[in-house]
C-alpha positions as CSV (number, residue, x, y, z in Angstrom):
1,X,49.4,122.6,108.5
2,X,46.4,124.0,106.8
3,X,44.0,122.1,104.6
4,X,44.5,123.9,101.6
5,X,48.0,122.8,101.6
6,X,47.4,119.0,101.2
7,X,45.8,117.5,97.9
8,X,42.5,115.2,98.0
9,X,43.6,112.4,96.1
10,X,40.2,110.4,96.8
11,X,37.7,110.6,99.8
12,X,39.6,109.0,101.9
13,X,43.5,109.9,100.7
14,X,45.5,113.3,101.3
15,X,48.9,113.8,99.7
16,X,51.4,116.3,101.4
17,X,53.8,116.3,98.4
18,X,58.0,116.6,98.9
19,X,58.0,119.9,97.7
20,X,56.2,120.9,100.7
21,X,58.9,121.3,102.9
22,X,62.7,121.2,102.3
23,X,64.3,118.4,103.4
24,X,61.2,115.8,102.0
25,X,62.7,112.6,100.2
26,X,59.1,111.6,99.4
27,X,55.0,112.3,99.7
28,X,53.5,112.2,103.1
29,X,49.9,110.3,102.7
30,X,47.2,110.5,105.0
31,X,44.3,108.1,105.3
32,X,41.0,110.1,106.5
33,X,37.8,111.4,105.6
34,X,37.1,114.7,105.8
35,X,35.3,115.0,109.6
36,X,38.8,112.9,110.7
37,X,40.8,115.0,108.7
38,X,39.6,118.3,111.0
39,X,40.5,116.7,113.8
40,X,43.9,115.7,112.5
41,X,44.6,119.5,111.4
42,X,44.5,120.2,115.1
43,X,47.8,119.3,116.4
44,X,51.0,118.7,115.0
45,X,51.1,115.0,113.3
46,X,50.8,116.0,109.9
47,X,53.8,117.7,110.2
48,X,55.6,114.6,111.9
49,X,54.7,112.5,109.1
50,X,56.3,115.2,106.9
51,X,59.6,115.0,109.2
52,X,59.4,111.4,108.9
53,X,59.5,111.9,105.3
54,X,62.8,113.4,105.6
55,X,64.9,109.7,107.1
56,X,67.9,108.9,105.3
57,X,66.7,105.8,103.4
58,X,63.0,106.4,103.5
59,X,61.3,103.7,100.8
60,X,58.2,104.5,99.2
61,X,55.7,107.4,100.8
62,X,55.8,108.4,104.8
63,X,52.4,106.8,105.9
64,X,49.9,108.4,108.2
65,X,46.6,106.3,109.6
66,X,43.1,108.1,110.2
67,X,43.9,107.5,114.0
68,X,46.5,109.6,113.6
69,X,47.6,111.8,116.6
70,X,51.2,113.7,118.0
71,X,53.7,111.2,119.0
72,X,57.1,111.3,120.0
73,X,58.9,112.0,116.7
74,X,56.7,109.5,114.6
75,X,53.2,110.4,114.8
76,X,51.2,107.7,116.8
77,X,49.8,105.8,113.4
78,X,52.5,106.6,111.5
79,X,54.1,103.9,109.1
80,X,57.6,104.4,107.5
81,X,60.0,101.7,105.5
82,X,63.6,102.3,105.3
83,X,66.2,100.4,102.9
84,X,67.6,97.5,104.9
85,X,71.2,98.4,103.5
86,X,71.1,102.4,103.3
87,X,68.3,103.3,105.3
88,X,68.5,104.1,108.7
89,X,66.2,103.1,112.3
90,X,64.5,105.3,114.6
91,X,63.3,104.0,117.9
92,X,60.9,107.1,117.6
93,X,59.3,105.1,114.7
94,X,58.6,102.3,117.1
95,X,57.4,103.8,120.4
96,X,58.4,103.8,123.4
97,X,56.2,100.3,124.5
98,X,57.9,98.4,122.6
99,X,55.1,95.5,120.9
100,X,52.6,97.1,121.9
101,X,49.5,95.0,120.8
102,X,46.2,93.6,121.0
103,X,45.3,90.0,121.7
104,X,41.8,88.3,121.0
105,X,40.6,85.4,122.7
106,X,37.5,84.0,121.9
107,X,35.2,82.2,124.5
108,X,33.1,78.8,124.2
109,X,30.2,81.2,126.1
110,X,27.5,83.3,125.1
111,X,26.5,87.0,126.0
112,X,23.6,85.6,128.0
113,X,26.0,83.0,130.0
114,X,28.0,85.3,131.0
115,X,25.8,88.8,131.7
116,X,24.4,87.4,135.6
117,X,28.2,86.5,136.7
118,X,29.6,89.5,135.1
119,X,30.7,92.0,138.1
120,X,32.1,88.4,139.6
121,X,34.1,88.0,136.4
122,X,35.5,91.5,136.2
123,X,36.1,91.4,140.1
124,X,37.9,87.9,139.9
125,X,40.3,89.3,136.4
126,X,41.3,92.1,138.2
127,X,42.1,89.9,141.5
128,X,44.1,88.2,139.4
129,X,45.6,90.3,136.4
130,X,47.5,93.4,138.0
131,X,47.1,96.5,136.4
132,X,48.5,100.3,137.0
133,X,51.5,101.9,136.7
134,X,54.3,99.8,138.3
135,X,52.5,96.9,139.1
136,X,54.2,93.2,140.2
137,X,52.6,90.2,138.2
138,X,52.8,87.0,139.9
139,X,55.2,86.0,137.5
140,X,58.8,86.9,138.9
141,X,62.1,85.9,137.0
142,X,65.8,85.6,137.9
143,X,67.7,87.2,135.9
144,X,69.1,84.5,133.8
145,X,65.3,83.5,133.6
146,X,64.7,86.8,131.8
147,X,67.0,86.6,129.4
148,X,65.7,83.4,128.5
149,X,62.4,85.3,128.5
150,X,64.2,87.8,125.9
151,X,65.1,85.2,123.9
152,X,62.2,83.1,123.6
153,X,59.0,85.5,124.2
154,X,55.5,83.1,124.5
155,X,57.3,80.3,123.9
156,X,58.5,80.6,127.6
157,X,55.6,81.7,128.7
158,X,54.0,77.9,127.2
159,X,57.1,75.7,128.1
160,X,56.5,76.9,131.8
161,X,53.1,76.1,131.8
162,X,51.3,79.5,131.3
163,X,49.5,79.1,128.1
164,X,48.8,76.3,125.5
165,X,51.1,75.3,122.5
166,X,48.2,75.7,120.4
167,X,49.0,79.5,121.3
168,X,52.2,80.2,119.5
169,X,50.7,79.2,116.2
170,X,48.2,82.2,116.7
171,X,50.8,85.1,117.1
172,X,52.2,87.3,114.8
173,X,56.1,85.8,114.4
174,X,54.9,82.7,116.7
175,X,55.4,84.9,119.5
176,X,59.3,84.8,119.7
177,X,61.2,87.7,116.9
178,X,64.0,86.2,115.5
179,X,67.5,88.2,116.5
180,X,66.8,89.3,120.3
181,X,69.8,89.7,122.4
182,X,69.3,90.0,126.0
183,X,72.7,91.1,126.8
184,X,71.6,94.5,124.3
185,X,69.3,95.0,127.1
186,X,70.6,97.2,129.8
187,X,70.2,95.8,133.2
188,X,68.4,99.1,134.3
189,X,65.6,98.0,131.3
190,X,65.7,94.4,133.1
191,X,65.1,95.4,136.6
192,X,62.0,97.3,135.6
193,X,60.7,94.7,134.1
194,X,61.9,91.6,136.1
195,X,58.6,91.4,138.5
196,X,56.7,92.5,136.0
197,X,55.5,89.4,133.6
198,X,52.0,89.4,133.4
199,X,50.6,92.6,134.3
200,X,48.7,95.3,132.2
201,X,49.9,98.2,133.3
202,X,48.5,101.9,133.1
203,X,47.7,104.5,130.3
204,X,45.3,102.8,127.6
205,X,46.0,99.5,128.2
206,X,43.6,97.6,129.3
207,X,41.4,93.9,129.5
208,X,38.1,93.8,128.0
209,X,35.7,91.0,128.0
210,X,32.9,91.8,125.3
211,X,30.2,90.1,122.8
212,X,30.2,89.9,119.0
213,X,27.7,92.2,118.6
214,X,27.2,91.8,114.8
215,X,29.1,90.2,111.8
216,X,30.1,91.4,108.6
217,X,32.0,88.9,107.0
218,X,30.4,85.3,107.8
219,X,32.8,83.1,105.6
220,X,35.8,84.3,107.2
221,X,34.3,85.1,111.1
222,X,33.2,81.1,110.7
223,X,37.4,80.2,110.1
224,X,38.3,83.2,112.6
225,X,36.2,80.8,114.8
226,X,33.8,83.7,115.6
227,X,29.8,83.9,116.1
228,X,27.4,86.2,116.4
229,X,26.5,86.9,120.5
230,X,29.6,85.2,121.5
231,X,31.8,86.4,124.5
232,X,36.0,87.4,123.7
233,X,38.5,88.7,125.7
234,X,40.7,91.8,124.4
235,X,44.1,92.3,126.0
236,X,45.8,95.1,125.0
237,X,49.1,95.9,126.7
238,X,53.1,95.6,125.9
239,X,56.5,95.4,127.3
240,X,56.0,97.5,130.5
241,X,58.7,99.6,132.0
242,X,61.4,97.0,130.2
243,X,60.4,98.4,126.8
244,X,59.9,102.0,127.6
245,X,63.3,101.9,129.6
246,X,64.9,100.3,126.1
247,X,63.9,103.4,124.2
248,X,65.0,105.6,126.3
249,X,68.6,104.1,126.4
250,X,68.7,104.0,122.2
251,X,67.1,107.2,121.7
252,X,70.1,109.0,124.0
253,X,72.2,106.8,122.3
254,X,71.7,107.5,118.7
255,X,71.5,111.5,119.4
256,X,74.9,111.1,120.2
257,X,75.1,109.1,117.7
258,X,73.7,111.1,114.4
259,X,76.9,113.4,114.2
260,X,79.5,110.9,113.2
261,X,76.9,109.7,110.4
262,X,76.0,113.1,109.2
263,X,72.8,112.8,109.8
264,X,70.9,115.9,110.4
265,X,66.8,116.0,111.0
266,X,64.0,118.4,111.3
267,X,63.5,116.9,114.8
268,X,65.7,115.7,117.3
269,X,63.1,113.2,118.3
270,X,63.2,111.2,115.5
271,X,66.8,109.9,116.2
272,X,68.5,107.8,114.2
273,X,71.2,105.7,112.7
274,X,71.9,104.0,109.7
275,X,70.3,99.9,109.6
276,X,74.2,98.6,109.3
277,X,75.7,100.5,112.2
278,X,76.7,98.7,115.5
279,X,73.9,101.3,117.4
280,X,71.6,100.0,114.4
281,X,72.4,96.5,115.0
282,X,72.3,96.9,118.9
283,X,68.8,98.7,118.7
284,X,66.9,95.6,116.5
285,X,68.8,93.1,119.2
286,X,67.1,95.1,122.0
287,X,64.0,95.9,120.5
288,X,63.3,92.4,119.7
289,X,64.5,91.1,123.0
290,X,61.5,93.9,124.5
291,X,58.9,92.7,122.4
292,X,59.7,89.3,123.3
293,X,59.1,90.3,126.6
294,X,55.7,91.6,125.6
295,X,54.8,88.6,123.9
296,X,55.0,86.6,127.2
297,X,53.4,89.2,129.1
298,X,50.2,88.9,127.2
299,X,51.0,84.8,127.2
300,X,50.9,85.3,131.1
301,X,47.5,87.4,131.3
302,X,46.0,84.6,129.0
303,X,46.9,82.5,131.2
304,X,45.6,83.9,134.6
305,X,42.5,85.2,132.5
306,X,41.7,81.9,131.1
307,X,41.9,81.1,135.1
308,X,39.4,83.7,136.1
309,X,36.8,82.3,133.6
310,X,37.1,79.0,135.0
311,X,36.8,79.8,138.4
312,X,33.3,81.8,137.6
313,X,31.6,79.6,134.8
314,X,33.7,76.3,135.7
315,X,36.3,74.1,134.1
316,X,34.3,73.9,130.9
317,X,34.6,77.3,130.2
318,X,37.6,78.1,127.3
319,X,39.4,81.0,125.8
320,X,40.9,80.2,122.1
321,X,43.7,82.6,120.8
322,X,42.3,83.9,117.9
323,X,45.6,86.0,117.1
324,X,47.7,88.2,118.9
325,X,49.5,91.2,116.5
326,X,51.9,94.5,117.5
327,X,51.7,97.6,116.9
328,X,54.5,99.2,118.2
329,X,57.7,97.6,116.1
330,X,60.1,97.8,113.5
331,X,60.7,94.7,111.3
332,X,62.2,93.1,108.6
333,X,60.0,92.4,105.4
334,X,60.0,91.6,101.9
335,X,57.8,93.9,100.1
336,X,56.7,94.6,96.2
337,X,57.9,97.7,95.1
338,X,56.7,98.5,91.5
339,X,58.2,95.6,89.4
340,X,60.8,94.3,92.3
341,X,60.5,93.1,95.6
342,X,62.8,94.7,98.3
343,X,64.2,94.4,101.7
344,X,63.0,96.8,104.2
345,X,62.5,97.6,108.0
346,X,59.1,99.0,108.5
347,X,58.4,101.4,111.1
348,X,54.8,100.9,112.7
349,X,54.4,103.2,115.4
350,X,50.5,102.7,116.4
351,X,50.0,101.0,113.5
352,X,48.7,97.6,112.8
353,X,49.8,94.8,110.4
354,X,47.0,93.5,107.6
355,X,48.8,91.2,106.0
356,X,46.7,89.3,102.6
357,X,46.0,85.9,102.0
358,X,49.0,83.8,101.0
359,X,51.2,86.3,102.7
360,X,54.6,84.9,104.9
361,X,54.3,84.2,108.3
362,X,50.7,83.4,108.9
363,X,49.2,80.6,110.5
364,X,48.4,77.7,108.4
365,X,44.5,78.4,109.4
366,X,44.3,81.5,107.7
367,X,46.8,81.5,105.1
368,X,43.5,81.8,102.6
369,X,42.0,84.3,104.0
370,X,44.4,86.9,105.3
371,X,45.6,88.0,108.8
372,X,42.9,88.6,111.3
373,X,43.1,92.4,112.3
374,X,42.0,93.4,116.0
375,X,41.0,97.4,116.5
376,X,40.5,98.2,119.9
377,X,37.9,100.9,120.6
378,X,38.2,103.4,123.4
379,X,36.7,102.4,126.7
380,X,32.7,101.9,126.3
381,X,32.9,101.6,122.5
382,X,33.4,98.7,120.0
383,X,36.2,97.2,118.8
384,X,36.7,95.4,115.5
385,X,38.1,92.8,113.8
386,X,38.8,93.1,110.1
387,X,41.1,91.0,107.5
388,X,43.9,92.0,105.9
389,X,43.7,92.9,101.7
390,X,46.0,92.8,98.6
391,X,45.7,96.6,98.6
392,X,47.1,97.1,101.9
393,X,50.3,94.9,101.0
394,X,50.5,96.9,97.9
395,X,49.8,100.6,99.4
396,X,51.0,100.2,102.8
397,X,53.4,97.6,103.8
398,X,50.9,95.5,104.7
399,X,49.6,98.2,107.0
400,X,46.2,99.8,108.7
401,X,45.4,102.1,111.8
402,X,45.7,100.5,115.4
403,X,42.4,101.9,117.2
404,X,40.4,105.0,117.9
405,X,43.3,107.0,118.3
406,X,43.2,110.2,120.7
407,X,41.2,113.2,119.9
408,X,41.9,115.1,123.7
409,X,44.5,115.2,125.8
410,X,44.7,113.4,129.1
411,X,44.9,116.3,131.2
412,X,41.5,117.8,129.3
413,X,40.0,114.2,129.5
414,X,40.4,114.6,133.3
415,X,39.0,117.7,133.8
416,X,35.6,118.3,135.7
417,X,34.9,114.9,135.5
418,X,34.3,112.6,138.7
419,X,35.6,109.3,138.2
420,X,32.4,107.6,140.0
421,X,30.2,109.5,137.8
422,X,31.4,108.0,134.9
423,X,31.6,104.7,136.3
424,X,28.1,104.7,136.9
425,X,27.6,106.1,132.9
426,X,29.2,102.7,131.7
427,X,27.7,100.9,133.9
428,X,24.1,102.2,132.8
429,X,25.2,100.7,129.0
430,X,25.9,97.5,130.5
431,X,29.5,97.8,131.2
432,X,31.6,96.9,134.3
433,X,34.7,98.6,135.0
434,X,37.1,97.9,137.7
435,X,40.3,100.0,137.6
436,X,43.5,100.4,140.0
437,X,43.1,104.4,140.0
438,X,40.5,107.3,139.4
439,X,42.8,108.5,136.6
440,X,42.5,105.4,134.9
441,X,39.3,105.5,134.2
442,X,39.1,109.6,133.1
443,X,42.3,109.8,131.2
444,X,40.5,106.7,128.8
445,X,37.0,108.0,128.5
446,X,34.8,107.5,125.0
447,X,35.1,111.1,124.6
448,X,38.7,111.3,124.5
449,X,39.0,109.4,121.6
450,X,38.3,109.7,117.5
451,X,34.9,107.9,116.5
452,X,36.5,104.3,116.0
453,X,34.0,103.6,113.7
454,X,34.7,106.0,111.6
455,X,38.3,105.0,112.0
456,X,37.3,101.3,110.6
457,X,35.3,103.1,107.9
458,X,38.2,104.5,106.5
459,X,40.6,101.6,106.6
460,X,37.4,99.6,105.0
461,X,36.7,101.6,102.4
462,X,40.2,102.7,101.3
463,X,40.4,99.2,100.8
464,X,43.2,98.4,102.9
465,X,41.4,96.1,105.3
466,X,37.9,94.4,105.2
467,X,35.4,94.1,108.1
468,X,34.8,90.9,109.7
469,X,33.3,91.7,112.9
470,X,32.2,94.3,115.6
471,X,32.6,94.1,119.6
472,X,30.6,95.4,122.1
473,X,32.2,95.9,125.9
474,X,30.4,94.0,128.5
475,X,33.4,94.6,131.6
476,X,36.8,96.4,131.7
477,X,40.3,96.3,133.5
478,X,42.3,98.8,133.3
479,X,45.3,100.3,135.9
């Protein structure tokens, strides 16, 4: 894709238009300025978000975030809607860690409470939150207690004493999506993820305690229950090798699948079937039942967090959910198009909810001011917390980007660098990181990631999201 080929709609939109490509049901719209845009030319995810385009069913234009990057089939912060009656599903439009998403806790410390005990902190989180890639929580089910898991998500996690009911009213769908069906959920998919509730896992997840470093928005940081110097906790992680083994059963399923629907793509990868079909049906059972699952993995690590602050700064010490959102999933909404609202299953594949004011489904708390929206930075950077805007529920589905999004490859991340070398870098900004394996740290550094402010920038002033507040990093766990 060249640059000449897309059309500047404004500083901060690009159209690829249908008559682009054959195939194209609709416009492919990317959100970036023009330094993000250069990045974005240099691998293939504009031309995902053009195959995306071409889905049986697609609603409105195929969506692509400034964090943009090549995915598997969808483009990592990609956003697609399909009719919920002719349109079809693609677990390639959901990932293949299923919910996927960020949680923010915020503490009743200060930066300067916690800064002398923060190495114990860090050490005691990562004593007691595993991390890396096939790691056991302390959390192991039966398996009739998984499927109960499946079917209830965080509520399971609070009814058996891991969390605070307080905590459901925080989450995005209360924690628990509605249609999960464990028995959709092959027992391979179960027995990787039976011993593994509570855990963070590898890749870019990770556990962050930080400071608000500075606020933007002082009305709504004040009902967000955020300050200015105050310590949170980001938790970003998802459904673990359950989820992943999920999307691999559906996607080998549905490219059987695609001939007896006539369906024929640009790209085997973005696999598919139509919304009503039994393999449709089965998918949305499973994927629900997987995020679910994720939900009461990040229930668990609040729990055992909220366990490691107490045990360094003592039983006064708390961690409030400020909200927990995915950004891996498909789902069922209720959107405006032109004069008449219509049923659709949006596809966000690294891609956040920013839901308005007055929107369904939030908590009472911020029903006036719009869904808190949590962008992680890459290790060593900010992160962000913005609110969601009319424009977004009227451009986007409701929609923004999900972080920095990945500007080098792993491999290339890794290469001559020394793992304690850039341990000691963070750690001369103020930043303690503890992680299960040298590749943990060098596949996530600063460098291999997109400018996340400029990311918020973008989001901010397209008007799809507003700034609330920025986070600094004080300590990290990763796998």
């Amino acid at each position: 894709m060249e640059k000449s080929q897309l059309k500047k709609l404004d500083s901060y939109r690009w159209l690829v238009p249908r008559s682009t490509k054959a195939g194209m049901h609709t416009d492919a719209l990317i959100y970036a300025d023009e330094h993000l845009l250069e990045q974005i030319l240099g691998d293939l995810s504009i031309e995902q978000a053009m195959n995306v385009a071409c889905l049986p069913g697609i609603v409105g234009r195929s969506l692509a975030m400034p964090d943009i990057h090549q995915g598997y089939g969808f483009p990592i912060g990609g956003v697609a809607a399909t009719d919920s009656e002719r349109g079809v599903i693609s677990p390639g439009g959901v990932g293949f860690d299923i919910n996927c998403g960020v949680r923010l806790l915020a503490s009743s410390l200060t930066r300067e409470e916690v800064q002398p005990k923060m190495r114990d902190l860090v050490n005691q989180i990562f004593r007691d939150v595993p991390a890396g890639t096939g790691s056991e929580g302390a959390v192991t089910c039966t398996y009739p207690e998984l499927d109960d898991v499946l079917r209830r998500g965080a509520a399971w996690a609070v009814e058996h004493g891991y969390g605070e009911p307080a905590d459901l009213e925080f989450c995005e769908e209360s924690g628990t999506m509605r249609g999960a069906d464990p028995a959709k959920v092959s027992d391979h998919a179960k027995k990787r993820g039976r011993t593994q509730l509570g855990t963070l896992g590898s890749g870019n997840h990770f556990l962050e305690v930080q400071y608000v470093e500075q606020i933007f928005d002082a009305p709504t940081a004040e009902r967000f229950g955020l300050r200015a110097n105050q310590v949170t906790v980001l938790i970003h992680c998802g459904s673990r090798g359950l989820g992943h083994q999920v999307c691999t059963d559906f996607l080998r399923a549905m490219n059987e699948a695609m001939a007896r629907y006539s369906i024929t793509l640009p790209d085997r990868q973005l696999a598919c079937v139509p919304l009503s079909s039994p393999e449709g049906k089965d998918y949305l059972a499973a994927m629900a039942a997987a995020a679910n699952f994720a939900w009461a993995n990040r229930q668990v690590i609040t729990h055992f967090t909220r366990g490691a602050f107490r045990r360094i700064f003592g039983e006064a010490a708390r961690l409030r959910l400020v909200y927990d959102v995915a950004h891996n999933m498909a789902k069922r909404e209720r959107h405006r198009m032109g004069p008449v609202e219509r049923d659709l299953v949006v596809h966000r594949k690294g891609a956040t909810r920013s839901f308005a004011a007055g929107a369904p489904g939030l908590p009472s708390a911020y029903q006036d001011t719009g869904q808190p929206v949590l962008i992680p930075g890459s290790m060593g950077t900010a992160s962000w917390v913005l609110v969601g805007t009319s424009r977004a529920m009227e451009e986007t589905f409701g929609t923004v980007c999900h972080g920095a999004g990945r500007a080098m490859s792993r491999t290339a991340s890794k290469r001559g660098r020394d793992a304690r070398v850039e341990t000691r870098k963070l750690e001369e900004q103020g930043i303690i990181v503890r992680a299960e394996t040298r590749d943990g740290i060098l596949e996530e550094l600063p460098e291999a990631y997109k400018n996340v402010d400029e990311v918020v920038d973008v989001v901010h002033n397209a008007g799809l999201a507003r700034k609330v507040a920025r986070l600094r990093p004080m300590g990290v766990v990763k796998g």
